[in-house]
N, C-alpha and C positions, 0 to 999 in steps of 0.2 A: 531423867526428866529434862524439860527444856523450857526456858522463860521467853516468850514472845511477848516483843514492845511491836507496836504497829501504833503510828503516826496517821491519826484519820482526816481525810481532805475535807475541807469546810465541803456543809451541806451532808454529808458520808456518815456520820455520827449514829442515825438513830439505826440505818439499816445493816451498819456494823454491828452495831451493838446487839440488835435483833437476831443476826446470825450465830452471833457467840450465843445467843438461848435457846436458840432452837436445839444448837448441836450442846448444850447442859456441860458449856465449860465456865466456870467462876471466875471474874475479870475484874481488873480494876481500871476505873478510868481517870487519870490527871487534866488538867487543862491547860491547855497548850498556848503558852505567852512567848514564844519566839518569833518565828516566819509568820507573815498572817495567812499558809496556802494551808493550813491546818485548825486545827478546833481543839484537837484531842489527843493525848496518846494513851490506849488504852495495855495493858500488861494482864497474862496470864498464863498460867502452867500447863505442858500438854507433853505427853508420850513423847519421845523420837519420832515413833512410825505414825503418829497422829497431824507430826506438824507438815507435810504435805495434803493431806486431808483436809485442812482447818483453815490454811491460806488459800486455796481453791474456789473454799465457800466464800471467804472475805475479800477472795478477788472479782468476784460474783456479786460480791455487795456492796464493789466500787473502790477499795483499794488498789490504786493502780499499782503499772510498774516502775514509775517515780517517785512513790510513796515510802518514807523508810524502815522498814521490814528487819528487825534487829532479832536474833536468835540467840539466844544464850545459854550452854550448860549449865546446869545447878547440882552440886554436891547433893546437897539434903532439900528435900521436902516434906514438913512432917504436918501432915492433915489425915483423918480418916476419910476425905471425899478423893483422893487422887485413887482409889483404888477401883472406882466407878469409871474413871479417867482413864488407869490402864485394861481393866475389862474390855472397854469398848473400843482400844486402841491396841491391842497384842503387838508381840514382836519387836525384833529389836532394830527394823530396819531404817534410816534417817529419811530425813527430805531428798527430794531434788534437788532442793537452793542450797542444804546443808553438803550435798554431793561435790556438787556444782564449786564451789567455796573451798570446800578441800583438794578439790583437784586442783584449783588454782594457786593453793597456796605451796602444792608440792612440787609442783614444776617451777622451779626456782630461776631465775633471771639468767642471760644467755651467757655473762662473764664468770659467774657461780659455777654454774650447769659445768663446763668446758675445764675451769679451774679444777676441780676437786674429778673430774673425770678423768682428767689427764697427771694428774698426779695419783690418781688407784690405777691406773695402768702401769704406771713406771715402775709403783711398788708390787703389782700385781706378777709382773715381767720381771721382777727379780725375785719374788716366788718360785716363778718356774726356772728361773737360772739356779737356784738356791736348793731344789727340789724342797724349800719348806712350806709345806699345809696352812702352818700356822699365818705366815707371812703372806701367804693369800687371801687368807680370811680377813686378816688385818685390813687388806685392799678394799674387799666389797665394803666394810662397814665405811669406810671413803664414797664411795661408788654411788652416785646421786640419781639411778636409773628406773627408781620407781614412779618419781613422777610424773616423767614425757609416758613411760608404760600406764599409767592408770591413766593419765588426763589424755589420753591417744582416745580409749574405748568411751571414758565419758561423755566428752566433745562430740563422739558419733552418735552414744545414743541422746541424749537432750540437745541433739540439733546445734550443736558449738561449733559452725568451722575451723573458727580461729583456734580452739581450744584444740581440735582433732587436729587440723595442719600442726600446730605447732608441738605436738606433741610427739607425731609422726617425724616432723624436720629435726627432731631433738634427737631421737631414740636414732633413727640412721645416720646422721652427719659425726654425732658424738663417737657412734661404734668406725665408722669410717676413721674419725680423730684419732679411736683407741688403737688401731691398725697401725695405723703412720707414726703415731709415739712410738707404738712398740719398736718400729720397724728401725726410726733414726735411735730407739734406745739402743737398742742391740749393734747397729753399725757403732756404733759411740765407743761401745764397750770392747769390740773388737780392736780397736787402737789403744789398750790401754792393757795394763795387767792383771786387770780384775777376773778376769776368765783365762781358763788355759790357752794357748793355742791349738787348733784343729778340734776343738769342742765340738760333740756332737750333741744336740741336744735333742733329738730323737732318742739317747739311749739315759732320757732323764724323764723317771717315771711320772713327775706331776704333767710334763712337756708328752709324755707316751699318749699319756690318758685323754687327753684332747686331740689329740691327732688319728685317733681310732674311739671315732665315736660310734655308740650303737644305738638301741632304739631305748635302751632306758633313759638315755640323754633326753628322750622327750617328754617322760615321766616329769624330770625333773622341771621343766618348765611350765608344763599344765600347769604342777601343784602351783607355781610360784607365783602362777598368773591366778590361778582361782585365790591363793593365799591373800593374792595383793588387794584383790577386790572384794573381797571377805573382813579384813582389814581396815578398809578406808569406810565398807558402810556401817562395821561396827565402832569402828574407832577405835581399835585397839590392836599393839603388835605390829604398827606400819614401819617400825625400824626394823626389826629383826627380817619382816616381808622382804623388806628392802635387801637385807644380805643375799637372801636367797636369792631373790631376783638378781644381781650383781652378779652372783658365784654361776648362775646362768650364762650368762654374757660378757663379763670383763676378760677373765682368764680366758676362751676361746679368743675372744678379740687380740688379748698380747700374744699368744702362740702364736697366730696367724700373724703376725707382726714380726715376730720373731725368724720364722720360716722365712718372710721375705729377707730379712737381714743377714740370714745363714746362707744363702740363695738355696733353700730348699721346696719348690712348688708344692710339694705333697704335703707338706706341713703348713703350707699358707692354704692351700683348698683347704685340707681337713675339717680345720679350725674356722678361717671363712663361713664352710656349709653350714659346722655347729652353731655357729653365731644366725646365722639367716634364720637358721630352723626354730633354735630357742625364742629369737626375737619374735617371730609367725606364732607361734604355740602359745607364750605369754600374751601378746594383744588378744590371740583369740580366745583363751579361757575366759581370760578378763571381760572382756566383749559380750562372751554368751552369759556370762554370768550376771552383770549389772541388765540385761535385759531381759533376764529373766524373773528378775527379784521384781523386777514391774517399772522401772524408770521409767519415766517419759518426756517427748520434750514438754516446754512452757507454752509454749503455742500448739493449742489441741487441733491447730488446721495442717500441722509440718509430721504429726503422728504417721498416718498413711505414709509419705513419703521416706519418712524415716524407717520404717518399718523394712519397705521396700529398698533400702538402701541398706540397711544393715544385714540382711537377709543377702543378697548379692555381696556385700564384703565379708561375709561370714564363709560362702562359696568362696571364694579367688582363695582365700588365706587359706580355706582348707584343703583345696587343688595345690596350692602350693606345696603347704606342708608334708602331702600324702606323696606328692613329686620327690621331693627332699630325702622324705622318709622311706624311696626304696634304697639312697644310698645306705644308709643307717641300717638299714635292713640286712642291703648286705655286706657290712662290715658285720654284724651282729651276728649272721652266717657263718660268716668269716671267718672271724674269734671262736666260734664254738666247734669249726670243723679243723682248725691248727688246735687248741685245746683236748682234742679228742683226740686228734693224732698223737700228741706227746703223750698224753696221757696211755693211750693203748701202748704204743712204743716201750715205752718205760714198764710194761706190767707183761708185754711178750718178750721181751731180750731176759729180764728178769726169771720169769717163768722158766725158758732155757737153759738158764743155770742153777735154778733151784733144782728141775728136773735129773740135770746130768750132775751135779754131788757129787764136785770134784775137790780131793781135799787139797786145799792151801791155795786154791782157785776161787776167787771170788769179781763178783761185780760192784766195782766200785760206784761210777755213777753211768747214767746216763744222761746226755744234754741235745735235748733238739733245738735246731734253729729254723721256726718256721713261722710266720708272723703272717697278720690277714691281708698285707699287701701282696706275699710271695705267692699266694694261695688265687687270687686276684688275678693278678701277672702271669700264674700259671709256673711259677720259677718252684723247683723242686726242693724238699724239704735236707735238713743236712742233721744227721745224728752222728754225734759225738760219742761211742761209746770207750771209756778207760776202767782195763782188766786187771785185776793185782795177781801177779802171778810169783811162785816162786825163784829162785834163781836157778834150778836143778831144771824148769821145763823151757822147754822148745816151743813157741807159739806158734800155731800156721799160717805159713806166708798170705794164705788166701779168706785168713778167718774176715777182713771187713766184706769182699766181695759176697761171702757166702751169707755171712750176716744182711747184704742190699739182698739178693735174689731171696733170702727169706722173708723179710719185711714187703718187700714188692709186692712177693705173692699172697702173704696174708693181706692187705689193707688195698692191693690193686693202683700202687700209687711208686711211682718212680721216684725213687731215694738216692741220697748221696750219704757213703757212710765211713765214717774215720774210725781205726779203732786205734788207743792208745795202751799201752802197757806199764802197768807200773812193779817194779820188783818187789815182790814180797818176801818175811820171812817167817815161817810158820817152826813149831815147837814139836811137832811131829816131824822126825825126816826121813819115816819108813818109805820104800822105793814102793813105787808105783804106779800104774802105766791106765789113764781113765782118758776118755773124749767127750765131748759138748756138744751132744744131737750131733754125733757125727763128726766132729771136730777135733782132732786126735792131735794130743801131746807129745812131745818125745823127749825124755828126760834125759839125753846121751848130751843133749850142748848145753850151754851157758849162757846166760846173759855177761856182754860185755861191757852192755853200758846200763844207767838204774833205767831209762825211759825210752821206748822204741815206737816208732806207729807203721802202721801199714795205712795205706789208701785204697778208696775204689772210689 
């Protein structure tokens, strides 16, 4: 429930009052000995989703928009008449002025905003130096980016310029900011000993995951965007909104940051794209969703216009997006056709030796190197295979070769394949002479060292 005090202008009294009876809300009226541009303030209870309803008619009955309009949550109200109140008022959804008011209060002042943004980067960025999960979580609950994202879509739909610009100017100069932090973090750190030297931080899995993004990446920001706006008209859960939204945007933004610092371009795109995409996906859920729920501006002559405007930025953001999202696409490709290959890989060399049952012959692992950029680039995949063999056989010279021309011709895919041998010792030492699809042993030489490879 919600208590409205409205300050009635001399002269505005009886046909205030008149409106509150027609629409059978129960009021109270005090007499107003302040300012003398007043008579009255009158006070009553009404739903959330009621009190853009109720200031509409009272603005109809000469309550201007100088007039002061005070809205208040209430804990408890215990009447058997509010339940008439909420009959005819359903739903949980607030005002516009209550919207309006929240959005202003979450986009926080430009030395705040910049402060606490650039310190969840620094800690964000050493997340991903750190590979810990935790320590980036820690960052987003820092991360102040919910509210240039909600007060961005609000400002557009109830006609705020200033509100929409500045929410806009917030959300891209700050992710610019979180870039350049990252960027002097990471040179920073390179002159110092906190990191090894020649660190790759491509082959640091929280630093992997943002650098190969796919199209679930944009799952995650819909939700975060529909979360946040879901959120603010219910009024509840807008911290936790906020992580989400952050773990969106902060971490791509220091990877990309980082990438510049490593001088690695493909780590600074990556990350980049993910930050553009998430940042488009978020305004837009957000966007469709407060105009959908019915917002509208205060001026019922700027509605058409707005309409027409929001309709048109709903297009560009999602041309955009859909642009964005064939890279995603096909990194997402990508991943699933190197995933399939190792996968297959690993269950046909396997296969092979399960097949030929050879004793004291086994396959020890196999290791593909093939990732969605080499797949991309067109660069051929490299399997690693290492055989435990005993010391009694002969491995053939030509086993990786034969291993590539089999792999090629199953999967139709030009391969690079190492095989390594490890000496084994087995507790059976009856003699015996077996091959590997063709791959014949010859028990007459020795291993003279424990680890041997062959190439192709």
């Amino acid at each position: 429930m919600r208590l409205v005090q409205v300050l009635i202008p001399r002269g505005r009294r009886e046909s205030v009052l008149e409106s509150l009876d027609d629409q059978g809300i129960d009021y109270a009226v005090f007499e107003e000995v302040g300012r003398g541009d007043f008579e009255a303030m009158v006070q009553f209870p009404v739903p959330p989703s009621g009190v853009e309803t109720v200031m509409e008619k009272l603005t109809n009955a000469g309550v201007r928009d100088d007039t002061y309009t005070i809205v208040l949550p209430t804990e408890t109200v215990v009447s058997q008449r509010i339940s008439a109140l909420k009959e005819r008022f359903p739903g949980l959804r607030i005002s516009r002025e209550e919207l309006h008011a929240r959005a202003e209060d979450l986009a926080p002042a430009n030395s705040t905003f910049f402060s606490f943004l650039l310190l969840s980067t620094v800690i964000a960025a050493t997340g991903l130096l750190l590979d810990s999960a935790a320590t980036i979580i820690g960052a987003m609950v820092v991360a102040p980016l919910m509210g240039p994202a909600v007060s961005a879509s609000v400002g557009a739909v109830l006609a705020d310029r200033q509100m929409a610009s500045r929410g806009v100017v917030l959300q891209v100069l700050g992710l610019l900011a979180a870039i350049a932090t990252a960027a002097v973090f990471g040179v920073v750190l390179q002159q110092t000993i906190l990191i090894p030297p020649g660190l790759d931080i491509q082959s640091i899995p929280q630093v992997a995951e943002r650098t190969s993004p796919n199209v679930l990446s944009l799952f995650l920001a819909l939700g975060s965007g529909i979360a946040g706006a879901i959120s603010i008209m219910r009024g509840s859960g807008s911290t936790l909104v906020g992580v989400a939204i952050a773990v969106a945007l902060v971490p791509p933004a220091a990877t990309s940051g980082l990438g510049l610092a490593f001088g690695l371009p493909g780590v600074t795109v990556a990350g980049a794209v993910l930050v553009v995409v998430n940042l488009l996906a978020i305004n837009l859920s957000a966007l469709i969703l407060f105009y959908l729920s019915g917002f509208k501006p205060f001026d019922t002559d700027q509605r058409e216009r707005v309409k027409a405007s929001i309709a048109s930025r709903i297009a560009v953001i999602g041309v955009a997006i859909a642009v964005l999202s064939l890279v995603l696409a096909g990194v997402t490709y990508a991943s699933f056709q190197t995933t399939s290959f190792e996968q297959q890989t690993q269950v046909e060399l396997q296969r092979q030796f399960d097949e030929a049952d050879i004793e004291g012959v086994e396959l020890v692992s196999v290791t593909v190197e093939y990732e969605p950029a080499d797949l991309l680039l067109g660069n051929q995949p490299r399997v690693d295979v290492l055989v435990g063999i005993p010391r009694d056989l002969q491995a053939p010279p030509d086993l990786a070769q034969r291993f590539d021309d089999r792999l090629t011709e199953q999967f139709d895919r030009d391969v690079i394949v190492r095989v390594g041998f490890v000496e084994a010792q087995v507790s059976d030492g009856a003699a015996t002479r077996a091959s590997v699809s063709g791959f014949a042993f010859d028990r007459t030489a020795r291993f003279d060292r424990i680890t041997r490879g062959n190439h192709a």
